[in-house]
Backbone as ProteinMPNN parsed JSONL, in Angstrom:
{"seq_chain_A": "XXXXXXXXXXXXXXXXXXXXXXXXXXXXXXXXXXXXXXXXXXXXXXXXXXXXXXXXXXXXXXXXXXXXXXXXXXXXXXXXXXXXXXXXXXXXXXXXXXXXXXXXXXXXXXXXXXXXXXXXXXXXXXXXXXXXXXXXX", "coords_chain_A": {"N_chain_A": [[0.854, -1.166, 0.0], [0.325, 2.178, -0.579], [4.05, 3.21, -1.296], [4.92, 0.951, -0.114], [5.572, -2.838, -0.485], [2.839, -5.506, -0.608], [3.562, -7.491, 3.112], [5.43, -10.3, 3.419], [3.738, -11.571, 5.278], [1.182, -10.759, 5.526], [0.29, -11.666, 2.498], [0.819, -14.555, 2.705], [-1.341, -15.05, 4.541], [-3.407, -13.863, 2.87], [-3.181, -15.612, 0.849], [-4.217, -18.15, 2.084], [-6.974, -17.107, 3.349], [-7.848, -17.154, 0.81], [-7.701, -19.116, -0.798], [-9.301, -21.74, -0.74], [-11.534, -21.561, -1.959], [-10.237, -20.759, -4.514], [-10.028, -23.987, -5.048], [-12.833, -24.685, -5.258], [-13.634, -23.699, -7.361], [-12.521, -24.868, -9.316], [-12.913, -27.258, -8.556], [-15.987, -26.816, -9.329], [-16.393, -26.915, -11.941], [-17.506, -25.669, -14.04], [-16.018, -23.409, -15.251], [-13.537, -23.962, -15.567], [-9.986, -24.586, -14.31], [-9.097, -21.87, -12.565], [-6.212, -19.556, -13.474], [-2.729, -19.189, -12.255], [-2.267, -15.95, -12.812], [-4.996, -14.798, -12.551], [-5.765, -16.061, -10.132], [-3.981, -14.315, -8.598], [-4.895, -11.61, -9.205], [-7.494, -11.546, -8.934], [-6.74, -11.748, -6.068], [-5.626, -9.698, -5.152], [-7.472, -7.501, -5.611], [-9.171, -8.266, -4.225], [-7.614, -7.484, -1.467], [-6.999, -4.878, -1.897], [-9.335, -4.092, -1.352], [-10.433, -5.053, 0.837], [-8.46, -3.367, 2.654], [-9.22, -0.63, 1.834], [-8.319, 0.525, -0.299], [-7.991, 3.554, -2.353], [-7.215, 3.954, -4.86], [-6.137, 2.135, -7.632], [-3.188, 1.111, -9.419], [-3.923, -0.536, -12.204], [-2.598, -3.333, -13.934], [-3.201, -4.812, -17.466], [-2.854, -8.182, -18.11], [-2.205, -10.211, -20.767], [-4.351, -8.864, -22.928], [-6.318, -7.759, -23.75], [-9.447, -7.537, -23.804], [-10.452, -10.177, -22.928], [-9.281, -9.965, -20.378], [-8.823, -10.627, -17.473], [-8.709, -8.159, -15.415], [-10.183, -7.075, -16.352], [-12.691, -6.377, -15.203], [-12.992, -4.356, -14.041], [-14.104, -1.118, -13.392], [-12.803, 1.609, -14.29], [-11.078, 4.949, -13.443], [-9.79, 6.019, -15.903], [-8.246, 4.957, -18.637], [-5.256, 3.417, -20.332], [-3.316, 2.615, -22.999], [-0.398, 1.018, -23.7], [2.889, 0.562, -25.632], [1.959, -1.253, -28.588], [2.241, -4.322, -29.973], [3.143, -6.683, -32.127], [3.076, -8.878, -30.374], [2.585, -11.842, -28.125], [1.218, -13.193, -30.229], [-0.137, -15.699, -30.651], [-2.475, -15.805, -29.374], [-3.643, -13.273, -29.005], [-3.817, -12.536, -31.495], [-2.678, -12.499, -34.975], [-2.047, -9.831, -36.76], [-1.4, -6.362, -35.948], [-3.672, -4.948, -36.277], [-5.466, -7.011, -35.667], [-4.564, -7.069, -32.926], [-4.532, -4.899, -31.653], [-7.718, -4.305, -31.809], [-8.072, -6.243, -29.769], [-6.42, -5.296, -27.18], [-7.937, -3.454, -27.281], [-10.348, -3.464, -25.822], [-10.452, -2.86, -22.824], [-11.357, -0.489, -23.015], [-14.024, 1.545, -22.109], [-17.095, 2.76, -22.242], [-17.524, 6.538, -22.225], [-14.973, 6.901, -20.771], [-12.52, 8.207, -19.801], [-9.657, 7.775, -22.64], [-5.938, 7.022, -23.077], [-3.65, 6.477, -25.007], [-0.003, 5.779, -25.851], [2.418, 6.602, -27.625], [2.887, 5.233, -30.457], [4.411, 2.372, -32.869], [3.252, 1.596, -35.465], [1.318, 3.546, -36.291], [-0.878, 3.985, -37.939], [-1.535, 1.949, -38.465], [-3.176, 0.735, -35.995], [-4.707, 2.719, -35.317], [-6.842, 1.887, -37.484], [-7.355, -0.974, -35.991], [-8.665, 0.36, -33.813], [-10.921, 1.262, -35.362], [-12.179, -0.707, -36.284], [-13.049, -1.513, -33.638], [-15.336, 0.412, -33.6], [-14.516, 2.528, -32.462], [-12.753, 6.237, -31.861], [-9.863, 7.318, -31.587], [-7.55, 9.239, -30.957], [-3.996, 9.259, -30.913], [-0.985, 9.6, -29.222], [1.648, 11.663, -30.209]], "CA_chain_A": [[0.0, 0.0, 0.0], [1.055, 3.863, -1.021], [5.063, 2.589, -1.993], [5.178, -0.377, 0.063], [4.526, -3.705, -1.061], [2.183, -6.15, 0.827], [3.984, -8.033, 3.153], [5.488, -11.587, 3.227], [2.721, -12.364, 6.58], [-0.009, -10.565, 5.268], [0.246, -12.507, 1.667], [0.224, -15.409, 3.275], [-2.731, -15.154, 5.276], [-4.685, -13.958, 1.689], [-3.399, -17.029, 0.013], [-4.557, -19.085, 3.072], [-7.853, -17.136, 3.298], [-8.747, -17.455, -0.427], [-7.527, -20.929, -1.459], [-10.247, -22.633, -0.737], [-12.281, -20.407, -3.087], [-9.932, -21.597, -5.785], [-9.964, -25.521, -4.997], [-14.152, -24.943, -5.038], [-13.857, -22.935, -8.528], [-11.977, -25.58, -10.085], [-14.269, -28.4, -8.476], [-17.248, -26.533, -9.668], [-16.158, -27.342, -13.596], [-17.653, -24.666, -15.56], [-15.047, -22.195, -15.598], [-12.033, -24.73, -15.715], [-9.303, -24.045, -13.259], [-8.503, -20.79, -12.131], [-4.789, -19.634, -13.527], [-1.806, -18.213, -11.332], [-2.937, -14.537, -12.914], [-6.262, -14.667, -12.404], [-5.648, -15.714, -8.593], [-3.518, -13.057, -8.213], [-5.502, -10.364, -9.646], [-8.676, -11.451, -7.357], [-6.576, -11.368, -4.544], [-5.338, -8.334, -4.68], [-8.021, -6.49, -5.395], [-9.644, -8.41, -2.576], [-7.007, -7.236, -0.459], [-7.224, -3.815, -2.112], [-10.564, -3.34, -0.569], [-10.615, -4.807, 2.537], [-7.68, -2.442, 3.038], [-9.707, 0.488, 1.344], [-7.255, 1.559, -1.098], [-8.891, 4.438, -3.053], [-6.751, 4.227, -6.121], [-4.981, 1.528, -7.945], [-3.076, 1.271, -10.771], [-3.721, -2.541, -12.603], [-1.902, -3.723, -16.047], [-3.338, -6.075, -17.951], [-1.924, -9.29, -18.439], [-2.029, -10.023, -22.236], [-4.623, -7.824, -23.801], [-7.82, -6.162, -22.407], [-11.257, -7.834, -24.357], [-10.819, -11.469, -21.907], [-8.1, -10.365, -19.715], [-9.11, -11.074, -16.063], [-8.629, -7.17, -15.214], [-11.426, -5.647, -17.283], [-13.706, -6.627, -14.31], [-12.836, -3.345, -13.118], [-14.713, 0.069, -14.312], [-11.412, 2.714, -14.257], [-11.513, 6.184, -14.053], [-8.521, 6.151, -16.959], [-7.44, 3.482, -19.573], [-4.066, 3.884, -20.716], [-2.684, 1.89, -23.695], [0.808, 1.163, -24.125], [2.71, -0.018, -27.088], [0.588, -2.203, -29.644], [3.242, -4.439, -30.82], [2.987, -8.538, -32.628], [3.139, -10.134, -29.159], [1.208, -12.794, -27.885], [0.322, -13.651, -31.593], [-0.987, -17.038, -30.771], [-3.359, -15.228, -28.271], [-3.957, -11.865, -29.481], [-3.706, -12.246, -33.316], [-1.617, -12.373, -36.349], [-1.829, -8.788, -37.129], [-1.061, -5.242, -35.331], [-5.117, -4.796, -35.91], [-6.019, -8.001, -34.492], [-3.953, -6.936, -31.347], [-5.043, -3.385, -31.735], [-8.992, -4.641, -31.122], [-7.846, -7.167, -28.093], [-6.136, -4.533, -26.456], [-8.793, -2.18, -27.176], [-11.379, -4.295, -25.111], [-10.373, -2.379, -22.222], [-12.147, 0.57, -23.246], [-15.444, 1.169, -21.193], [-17.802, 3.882, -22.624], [-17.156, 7.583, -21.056], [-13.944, 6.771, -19.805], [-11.641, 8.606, -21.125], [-8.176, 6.414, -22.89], [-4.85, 7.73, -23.271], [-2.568, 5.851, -25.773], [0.979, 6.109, -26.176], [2.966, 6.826, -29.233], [2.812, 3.717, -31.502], [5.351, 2.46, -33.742], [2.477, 1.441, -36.793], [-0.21, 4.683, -35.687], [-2.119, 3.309, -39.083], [-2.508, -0.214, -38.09], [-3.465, 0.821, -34.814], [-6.01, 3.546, -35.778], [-7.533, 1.061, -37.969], [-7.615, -1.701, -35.055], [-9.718, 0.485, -33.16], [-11.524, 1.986, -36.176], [-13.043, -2.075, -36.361], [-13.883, -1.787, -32.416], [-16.077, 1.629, -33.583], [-13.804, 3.641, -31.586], [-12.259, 6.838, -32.242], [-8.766, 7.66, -30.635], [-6.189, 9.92, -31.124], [-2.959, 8.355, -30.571], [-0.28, 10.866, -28.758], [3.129, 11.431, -30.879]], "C_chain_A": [[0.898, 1.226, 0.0], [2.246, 2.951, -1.659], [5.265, 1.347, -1.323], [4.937, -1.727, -0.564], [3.907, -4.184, 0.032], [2.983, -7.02, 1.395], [4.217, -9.601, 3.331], [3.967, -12.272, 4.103], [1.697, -11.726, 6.119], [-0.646, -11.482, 3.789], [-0.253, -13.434, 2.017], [-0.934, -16.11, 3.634], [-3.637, -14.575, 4.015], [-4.826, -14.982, 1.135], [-4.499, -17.96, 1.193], [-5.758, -18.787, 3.125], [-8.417, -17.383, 2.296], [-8.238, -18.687, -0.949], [-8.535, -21.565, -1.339], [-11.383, -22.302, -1.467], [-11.748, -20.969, -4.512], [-10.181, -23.071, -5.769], [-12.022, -25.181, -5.757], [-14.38, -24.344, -6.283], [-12.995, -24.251, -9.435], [-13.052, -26.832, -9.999], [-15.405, -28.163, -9.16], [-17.297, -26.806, -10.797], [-16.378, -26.566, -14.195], [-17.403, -23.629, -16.395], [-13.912, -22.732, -15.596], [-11.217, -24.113, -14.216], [-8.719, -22.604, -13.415], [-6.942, -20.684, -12.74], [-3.966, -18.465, -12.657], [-2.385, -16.771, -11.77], [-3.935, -14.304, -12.678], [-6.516, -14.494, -10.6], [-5.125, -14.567, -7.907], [-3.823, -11.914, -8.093], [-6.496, -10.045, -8.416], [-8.636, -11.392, -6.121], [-5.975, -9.805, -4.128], [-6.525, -7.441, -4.779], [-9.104, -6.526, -4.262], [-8.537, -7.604, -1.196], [-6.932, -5.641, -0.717], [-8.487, -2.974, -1.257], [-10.996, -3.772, 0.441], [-9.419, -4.125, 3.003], [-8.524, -0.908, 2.436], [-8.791, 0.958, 0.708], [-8.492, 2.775, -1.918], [-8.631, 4.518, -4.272], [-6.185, 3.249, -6.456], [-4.935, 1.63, -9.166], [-2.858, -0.292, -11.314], [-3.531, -2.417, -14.04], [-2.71, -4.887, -16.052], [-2.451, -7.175, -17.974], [-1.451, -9.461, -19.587], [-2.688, -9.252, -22.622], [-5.543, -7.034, -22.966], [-9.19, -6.96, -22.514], [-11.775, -9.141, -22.733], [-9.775, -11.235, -21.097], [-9.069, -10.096, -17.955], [-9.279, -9.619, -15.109], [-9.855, -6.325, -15.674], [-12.672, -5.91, -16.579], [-13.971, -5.174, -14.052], [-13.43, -2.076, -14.582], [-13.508, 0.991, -13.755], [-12.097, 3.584, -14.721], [-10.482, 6.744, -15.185], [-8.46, 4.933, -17.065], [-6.445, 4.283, -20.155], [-3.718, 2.657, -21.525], [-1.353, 2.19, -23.966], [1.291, 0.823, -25.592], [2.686, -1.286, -27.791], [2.007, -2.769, -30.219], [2.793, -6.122, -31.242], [3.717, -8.988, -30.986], [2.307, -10.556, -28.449], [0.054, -13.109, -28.842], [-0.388, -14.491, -31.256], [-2.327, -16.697, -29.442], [-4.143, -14.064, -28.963], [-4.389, -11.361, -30.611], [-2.423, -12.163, -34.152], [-1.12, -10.858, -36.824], [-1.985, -7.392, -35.862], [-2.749, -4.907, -34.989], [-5.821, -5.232, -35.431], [-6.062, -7.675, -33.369], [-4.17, -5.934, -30.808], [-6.766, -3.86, -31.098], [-8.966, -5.273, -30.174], [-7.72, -6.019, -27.402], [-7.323, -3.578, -26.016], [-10.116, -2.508, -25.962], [-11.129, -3.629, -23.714], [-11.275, -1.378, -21.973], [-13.417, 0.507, -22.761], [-16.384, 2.684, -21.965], [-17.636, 4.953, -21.407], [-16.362, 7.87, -20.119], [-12.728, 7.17, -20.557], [-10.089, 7.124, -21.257], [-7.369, 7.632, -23.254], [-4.392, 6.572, -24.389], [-1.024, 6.281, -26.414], [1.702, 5.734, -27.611], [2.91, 5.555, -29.165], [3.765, 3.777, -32.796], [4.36, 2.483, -35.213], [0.69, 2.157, -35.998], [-1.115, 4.076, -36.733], [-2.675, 2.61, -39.089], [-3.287, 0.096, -36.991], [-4.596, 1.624, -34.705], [-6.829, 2.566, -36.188], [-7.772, -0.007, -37.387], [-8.416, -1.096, -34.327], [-10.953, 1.037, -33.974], [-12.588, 0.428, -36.15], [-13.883, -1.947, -35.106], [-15.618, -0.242, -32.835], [-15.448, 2.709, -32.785], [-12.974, 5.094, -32.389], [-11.196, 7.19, -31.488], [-7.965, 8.381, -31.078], [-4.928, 9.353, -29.86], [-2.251, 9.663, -30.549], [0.823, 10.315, -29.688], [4.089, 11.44, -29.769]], "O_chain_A": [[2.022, 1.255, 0.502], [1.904, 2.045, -2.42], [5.866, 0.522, -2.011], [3.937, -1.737, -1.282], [4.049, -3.799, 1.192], [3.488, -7.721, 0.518], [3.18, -10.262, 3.395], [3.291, -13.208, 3.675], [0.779, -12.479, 6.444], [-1.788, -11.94, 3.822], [-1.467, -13.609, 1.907], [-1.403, -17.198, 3.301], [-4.819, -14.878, 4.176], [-5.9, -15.497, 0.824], [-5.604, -18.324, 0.792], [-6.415, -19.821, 3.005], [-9.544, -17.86, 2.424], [-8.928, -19.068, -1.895], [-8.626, -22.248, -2.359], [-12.28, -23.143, -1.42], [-12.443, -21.462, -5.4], [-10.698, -23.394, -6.839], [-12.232, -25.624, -6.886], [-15.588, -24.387, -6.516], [-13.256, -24.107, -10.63], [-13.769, -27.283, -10.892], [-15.968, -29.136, -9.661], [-18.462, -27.079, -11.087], [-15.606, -26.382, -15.136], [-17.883, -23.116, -17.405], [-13.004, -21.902, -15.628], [-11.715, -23.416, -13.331], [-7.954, -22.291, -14.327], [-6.29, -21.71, -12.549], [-4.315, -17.308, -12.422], [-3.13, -16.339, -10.89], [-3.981, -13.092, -12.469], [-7.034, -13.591, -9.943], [-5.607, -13.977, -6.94], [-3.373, -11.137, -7.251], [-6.556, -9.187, -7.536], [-9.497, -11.184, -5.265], [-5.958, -9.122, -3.104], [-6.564, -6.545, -3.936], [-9.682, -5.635, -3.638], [-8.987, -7.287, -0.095], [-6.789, -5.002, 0.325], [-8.579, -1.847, -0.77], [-11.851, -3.168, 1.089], [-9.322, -4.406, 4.198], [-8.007, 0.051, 3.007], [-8.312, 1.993, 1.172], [-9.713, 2.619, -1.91], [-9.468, 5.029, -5.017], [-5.34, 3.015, -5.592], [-5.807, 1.977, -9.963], [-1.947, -1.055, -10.99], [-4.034, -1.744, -14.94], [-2.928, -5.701, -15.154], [-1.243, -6.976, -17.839], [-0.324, -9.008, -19.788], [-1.96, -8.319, -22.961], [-5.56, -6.193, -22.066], [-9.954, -7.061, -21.553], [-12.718, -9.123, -21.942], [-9.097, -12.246, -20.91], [-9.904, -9.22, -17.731], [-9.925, -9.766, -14.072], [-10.269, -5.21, -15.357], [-13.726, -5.724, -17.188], [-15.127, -4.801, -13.856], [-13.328, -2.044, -15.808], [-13.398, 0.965, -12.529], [-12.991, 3.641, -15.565], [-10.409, 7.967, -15.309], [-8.539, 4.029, -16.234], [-6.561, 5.472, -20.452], [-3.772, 1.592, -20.91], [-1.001, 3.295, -24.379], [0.533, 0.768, -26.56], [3.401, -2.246, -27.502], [2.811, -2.034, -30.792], [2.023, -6.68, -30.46], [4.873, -9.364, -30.798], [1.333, -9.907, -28.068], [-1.162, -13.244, -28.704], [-1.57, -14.239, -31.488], [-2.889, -17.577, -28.79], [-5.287, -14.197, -29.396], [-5.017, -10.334, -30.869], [-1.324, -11.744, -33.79], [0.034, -10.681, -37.215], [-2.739, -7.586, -34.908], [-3.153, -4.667, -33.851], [-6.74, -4.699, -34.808], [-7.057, -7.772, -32.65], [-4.078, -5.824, -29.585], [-6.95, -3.715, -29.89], [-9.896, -5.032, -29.404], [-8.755, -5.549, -26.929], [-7.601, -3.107, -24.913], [-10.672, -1.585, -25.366], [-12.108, -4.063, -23.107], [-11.924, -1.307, -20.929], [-14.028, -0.547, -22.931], [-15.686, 3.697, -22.006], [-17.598, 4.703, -20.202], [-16.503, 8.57, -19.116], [-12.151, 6.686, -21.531], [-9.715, 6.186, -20.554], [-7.742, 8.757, -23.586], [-5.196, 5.641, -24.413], [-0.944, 7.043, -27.378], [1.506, 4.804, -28.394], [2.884, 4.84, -28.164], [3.929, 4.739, -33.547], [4.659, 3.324, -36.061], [-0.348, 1.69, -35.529], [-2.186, 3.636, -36.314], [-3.824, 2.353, -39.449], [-4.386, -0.448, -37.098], [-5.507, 1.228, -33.978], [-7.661, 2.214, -35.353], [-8.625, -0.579, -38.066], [-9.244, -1.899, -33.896], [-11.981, 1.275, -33.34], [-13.795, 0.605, -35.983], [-15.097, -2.146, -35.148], [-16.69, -0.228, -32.229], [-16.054, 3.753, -32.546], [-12.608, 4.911, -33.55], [-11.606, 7.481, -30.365], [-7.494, 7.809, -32.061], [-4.932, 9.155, -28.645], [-2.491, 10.608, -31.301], [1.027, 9.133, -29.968], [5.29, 11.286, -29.99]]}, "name": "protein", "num_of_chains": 1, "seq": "XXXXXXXXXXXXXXXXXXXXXXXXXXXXXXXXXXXXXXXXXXXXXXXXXXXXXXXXXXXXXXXXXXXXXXXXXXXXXXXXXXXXXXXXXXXXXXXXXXXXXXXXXXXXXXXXXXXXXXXXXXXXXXXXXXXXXXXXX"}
């Protein structure tokens, strides 16, 4: 919390209180098993708010549309840079990865996006979602 991280004994005791949450999400079958990011995410932001944080700042994992993060309504989305990684996930092309990413985006919220090496592909990746963005130089 503020610059600290959480520590080793408080961890702990989240894994220990929420494990049994995962075992009973995996038993249950119809969401498959839970993965290390996913646990992680839900515990922190469990631990985010039974601590009352007021602000955090959360990265996606791989993109934005199914990433485990976009639970959350933000008062800012911030895209970084759009590049061919996590093809076999994301897509083949800059526009593919351009609409994943974009999945973040929540109506009335504003987005930032940082310079981009291919601004064209990337325009036109969100130009598919219906979005309009200006991309910063």
């Amino acid at each position: 919390m503020g610059l600290e991280p959480i520590s080793k004994e408080s961890f702990a005791c989240l894994v220990q209180e929420l494990w049994p949450y995962v075992l009973e999400v995996g038993r249950e079958g119809s969401y498959g098993e839970m993965t290390w990011f996913e646990f992680m995410i839900g515990a922190s932001f469990y631990f985010f708010n039974k601590n009352k944080i007021d602000i955090q700042v959360v990265e996606t994992g791989l993109g934005g549309r199914l990433d485990a993060t976009n639970i959350l309504m933000p008062i800012l989305s911030v895209i970084t840079s759009i590049s061919l990684d996590h093809t076999a996930i994301l897509g083949d092309t800059i526009e593919e990865i351009t609409f994943e990413k974009g999945g973040i985006i929540k109506p009335q919220i504003p987005v930032i996006v940082s310079p981009q090496p291919y601004p064209e592909k990337v325009s036109k990746g969100f130009l598919i979602k219906s979005l309009k963005i200006k991309i910063l130089n």
